[in-house]
C-alpha positions as CSV (number, residue, x, y, z in Angstrom):
1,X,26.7,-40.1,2.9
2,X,28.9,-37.6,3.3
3,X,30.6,-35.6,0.2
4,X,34.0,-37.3,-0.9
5,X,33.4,-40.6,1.1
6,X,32.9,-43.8,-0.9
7,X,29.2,-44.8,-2.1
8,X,27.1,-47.2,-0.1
9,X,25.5,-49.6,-1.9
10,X,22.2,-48.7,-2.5
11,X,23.8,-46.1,-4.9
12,X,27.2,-48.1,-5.3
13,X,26.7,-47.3,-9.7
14,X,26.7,-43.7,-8.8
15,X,29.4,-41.1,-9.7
16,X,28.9,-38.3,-7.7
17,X,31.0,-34.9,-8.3
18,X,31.5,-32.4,-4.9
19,X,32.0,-29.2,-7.1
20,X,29.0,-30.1,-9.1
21,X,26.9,-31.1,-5.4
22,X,28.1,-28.0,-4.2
23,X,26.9,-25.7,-6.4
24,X,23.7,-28.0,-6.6
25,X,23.6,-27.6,-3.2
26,X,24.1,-23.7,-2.8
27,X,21.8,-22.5,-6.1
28,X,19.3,-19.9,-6.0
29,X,16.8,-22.8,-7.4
30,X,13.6,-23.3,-4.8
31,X,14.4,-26.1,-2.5
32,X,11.4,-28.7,-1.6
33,X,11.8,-27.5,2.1
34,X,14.5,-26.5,4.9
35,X,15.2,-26.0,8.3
36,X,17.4,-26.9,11.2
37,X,17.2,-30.5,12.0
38,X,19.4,-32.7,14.9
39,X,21.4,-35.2,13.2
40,X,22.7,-38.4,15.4
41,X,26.7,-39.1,14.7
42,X,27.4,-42.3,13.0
43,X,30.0,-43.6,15.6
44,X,28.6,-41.2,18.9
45,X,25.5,-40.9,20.4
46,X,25.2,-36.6,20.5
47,X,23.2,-35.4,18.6
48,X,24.6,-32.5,15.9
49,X,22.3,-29.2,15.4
50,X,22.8,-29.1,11.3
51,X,20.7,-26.7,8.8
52,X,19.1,-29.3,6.3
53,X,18.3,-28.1,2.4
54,X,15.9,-31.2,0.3
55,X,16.2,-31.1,-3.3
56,X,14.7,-33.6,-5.1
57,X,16.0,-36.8,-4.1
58,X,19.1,-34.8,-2.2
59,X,19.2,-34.3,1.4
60,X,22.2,-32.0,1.9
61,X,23.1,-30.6,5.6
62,X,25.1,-27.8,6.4
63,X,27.1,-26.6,9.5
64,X,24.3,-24.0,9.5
65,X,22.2,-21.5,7.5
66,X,25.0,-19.3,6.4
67,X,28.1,-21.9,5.1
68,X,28.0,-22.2,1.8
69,X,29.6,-25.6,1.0
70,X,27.8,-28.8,2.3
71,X,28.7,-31.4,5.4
72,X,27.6,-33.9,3.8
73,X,24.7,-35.5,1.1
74,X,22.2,-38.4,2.1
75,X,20.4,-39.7,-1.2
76,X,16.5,-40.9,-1.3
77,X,16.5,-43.4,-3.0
78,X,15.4,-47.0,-2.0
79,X,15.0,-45.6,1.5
80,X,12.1,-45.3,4.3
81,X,11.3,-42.9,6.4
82,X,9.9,-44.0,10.3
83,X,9.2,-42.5,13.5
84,X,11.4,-44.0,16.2
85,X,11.8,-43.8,19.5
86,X,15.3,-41.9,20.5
87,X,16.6,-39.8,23.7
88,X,15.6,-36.7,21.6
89,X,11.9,-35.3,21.1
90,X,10.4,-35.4,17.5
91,X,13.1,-37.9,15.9
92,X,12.6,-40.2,12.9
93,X,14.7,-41.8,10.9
94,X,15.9,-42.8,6.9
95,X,16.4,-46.2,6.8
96,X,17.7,-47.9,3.7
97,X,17.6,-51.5,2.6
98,X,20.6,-53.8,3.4
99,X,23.0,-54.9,5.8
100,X,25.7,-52.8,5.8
101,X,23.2,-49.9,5.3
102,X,23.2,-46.9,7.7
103,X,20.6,-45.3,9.4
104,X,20.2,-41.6,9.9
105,X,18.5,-40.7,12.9
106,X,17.3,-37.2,12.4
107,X,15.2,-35.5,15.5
108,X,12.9,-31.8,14.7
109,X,12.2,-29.0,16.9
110,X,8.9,-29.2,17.4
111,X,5.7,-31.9,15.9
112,X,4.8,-29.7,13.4
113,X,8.2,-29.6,11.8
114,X,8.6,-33.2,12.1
115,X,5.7,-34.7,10.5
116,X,7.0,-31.6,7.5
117,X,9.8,-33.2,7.1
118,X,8.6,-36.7,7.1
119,X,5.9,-36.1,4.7
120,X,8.9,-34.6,2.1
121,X,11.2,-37.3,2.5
122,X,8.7,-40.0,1.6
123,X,7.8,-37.8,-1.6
124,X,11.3,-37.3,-2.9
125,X,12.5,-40.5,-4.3
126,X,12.4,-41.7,-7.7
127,X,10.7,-44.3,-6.6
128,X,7.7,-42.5,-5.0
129,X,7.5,-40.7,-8.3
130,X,7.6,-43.7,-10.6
131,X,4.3,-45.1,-8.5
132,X,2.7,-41.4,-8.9
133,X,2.8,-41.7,-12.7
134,X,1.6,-45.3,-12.6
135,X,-1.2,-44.8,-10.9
136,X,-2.5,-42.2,-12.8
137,X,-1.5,-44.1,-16.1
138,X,-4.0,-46.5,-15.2
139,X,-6.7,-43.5,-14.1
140,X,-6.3,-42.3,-17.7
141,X,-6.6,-45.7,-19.0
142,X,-9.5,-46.7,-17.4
143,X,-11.1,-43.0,-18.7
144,X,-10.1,-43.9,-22.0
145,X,-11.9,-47.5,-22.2
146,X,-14.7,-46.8,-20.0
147,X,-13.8,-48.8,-17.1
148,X,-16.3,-46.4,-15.2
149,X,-14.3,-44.3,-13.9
150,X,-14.8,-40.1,-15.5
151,X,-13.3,-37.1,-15.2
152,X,-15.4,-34.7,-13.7
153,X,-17.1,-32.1,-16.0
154,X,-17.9,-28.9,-15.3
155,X,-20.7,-27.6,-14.1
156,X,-23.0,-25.5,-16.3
157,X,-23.2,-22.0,-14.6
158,X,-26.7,-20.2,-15.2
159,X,-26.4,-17.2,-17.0
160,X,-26.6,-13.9,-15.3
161,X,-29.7,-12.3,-15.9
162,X,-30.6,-10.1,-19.3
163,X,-30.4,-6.6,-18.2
164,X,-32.4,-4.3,-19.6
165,X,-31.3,-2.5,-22.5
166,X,-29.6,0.7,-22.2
167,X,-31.3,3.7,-24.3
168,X,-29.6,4.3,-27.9
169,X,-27.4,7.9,-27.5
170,X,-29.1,11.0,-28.6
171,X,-26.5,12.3,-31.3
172,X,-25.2,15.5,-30.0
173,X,-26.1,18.3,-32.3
174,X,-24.9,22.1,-31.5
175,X,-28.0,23.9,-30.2
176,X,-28.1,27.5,-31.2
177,X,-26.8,30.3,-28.7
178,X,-29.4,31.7,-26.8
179,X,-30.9,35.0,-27.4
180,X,-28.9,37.7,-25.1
181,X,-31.2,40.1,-23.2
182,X,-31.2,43.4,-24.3
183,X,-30.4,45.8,-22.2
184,X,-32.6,49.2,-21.4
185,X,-31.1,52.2,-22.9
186,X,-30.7,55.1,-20.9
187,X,-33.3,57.8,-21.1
188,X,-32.6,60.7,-22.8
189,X,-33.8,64.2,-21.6
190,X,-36.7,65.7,-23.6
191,X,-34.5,69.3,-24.4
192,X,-31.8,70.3,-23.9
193,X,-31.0,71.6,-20.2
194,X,-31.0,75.5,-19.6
195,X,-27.4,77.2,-19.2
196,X,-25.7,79.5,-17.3
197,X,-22.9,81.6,-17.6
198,X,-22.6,79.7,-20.9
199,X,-22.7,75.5,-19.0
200,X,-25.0,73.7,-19.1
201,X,-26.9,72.7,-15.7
202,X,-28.6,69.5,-15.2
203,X,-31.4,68.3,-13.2
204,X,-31.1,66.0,-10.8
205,X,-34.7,64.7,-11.4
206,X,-33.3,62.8,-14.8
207,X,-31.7,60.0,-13.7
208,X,-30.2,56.9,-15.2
209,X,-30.8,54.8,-12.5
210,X,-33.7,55.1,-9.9
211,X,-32.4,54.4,-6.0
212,X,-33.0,55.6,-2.8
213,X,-31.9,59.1,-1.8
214,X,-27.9,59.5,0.0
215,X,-28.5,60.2,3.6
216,X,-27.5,63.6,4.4
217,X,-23.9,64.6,5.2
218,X,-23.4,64.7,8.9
219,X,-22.7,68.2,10.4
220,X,-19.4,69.4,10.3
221,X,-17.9,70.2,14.3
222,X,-16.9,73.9,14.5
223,X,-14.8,74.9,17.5
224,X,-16.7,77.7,19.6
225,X,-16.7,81.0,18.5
226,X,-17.1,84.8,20.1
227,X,-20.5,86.4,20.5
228,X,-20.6,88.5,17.2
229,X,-19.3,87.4,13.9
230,X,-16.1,86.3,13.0
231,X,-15.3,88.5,10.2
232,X,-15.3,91.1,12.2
233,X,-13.8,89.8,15.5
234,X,-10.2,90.8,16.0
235,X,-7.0,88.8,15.8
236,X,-6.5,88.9,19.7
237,X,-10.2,88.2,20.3
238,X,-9.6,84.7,17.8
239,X,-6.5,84.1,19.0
240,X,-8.0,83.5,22.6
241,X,-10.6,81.9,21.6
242,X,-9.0,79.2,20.1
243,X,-6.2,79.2,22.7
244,X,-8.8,78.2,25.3
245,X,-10.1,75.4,23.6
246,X,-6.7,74.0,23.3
247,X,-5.8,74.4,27.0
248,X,-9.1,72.3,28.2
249,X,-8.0,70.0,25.7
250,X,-4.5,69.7,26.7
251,X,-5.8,69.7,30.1
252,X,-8.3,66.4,29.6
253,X,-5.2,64.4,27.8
254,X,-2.8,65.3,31.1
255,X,-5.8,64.0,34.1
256,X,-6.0,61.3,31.9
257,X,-2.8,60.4,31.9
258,X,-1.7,61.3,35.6
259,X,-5.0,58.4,36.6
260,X,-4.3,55.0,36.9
């Protein structure tokens, strides 16, 4: 049934608003399911690609996923749904009871989408509901008067093993600090040491610490000097001297440049 045409007459009592279907229709409520569907035209044999949305008993179809007003409304109620055999793959149909009753021919994309949709039209009518709650009126009724028939009970689980106690907590008390080492004094000479020239000179035998001996100090390089003593030697003599250590020097550094 499409919005704003006249009811049929399986729901001929009903007053059906579009503003109040659309928004239905368009909510942010869950839907029962939804998806692209091919609907058959009522006068024409093509077959329509339309983007279906079930709410309870309301199938409402849309140009496609984004529009946000409906095509058109098909209501559940007093309907069946059937596979059929149709130029399109996957294709079932709503029939409802009467003469002048239409039949929507509706075809999926794949089998798993059509036996979806199948199983959630047969589920959405009131009628479908209404048998639901009987039957499970008379499942509580026969619980209630014995008829043999119980609600399961559940099981007994065993109980986890006892695990073994934990020790009780020692109560923490504040131990006393411990004792700190003392340390060894240093020894003191036995007299005073001698002096001279009016300060005092210590010996090197009393010592704080006992450790091995300092190596010696290596020996200092002295440039070459005259035969004789220094003191003595003359300026020029010194002056020579040292000049001619210099030159071999200076000589070395220039070789060693000048070679590859």
């Amino acid at each position: 049934m499409a919005l704003g045409s006249p009811p049929g007459p399986a729901i001929a009592a009903m007053k059906l608003n579009e503003r109040s279907l659309a928004f239905y229709a368009t909510c942010n409520a869950p839907v029962d399911n939804a998806g692209f569907l091919y609907k058959k035209g009522g006068r024409h044999a093509a077959y329509h690609r339309r983007w279906f949305v079930l709410r309870g008993n309301m199938l409402f179809y849309f140009e496609d996923a984004a529009s946000r007003e409906p095509v058109g409304v098909i209501i559940l109620e007093g309907c069946t749904v059937e596979l059929v055999e149709a130029a399109e793959e996957f294709a079932f149909a709503v029939r409802f009871a009467g003469t002048r009753a239409r039949t929507y021919v509706l075809a999926a994309e794949s089998q798993a989408a059509m036996e979806g949709w199948v199983k959630a039209l047969s589920r959405a009518s009131f009628d479908y509901l209404r048998l639901v709650v009987r039957e499970l009126e008379q499942q509580l009724a026969a619980v209630r008067g014995g008829g043999g028939m119980a609600l399961p009970q559940p099981q007994s689980l065993p109980l986890p093993p006892s695990l073994p106690s934990a020790p009780a907590p020692v109560p923490f008390l504040p131990s006393a600090p411990a004792p700190v080492p003392a340390l060894p004094l240093p020894r003191r000479p036995s007299a005073l040491p001698p002096k001279e020239n009016g300060c005092a000179v210590w010996s090197t035998e009393a010592t704080f610490r006992p450790g091995p001996e300092p190596p010696p100090p290596p020996p200092r390089r002295r440039a070459s000097a005259p035969h004789g003593a220094l003191d003595v030697a003359p300026f020029a003599r010194l002056h020579e001297c040292y000049g001619q250590e210099i030159r071999a020097l200076r000589g070395q550094w220039l070789s060693s440049r000048v070679q590859p």
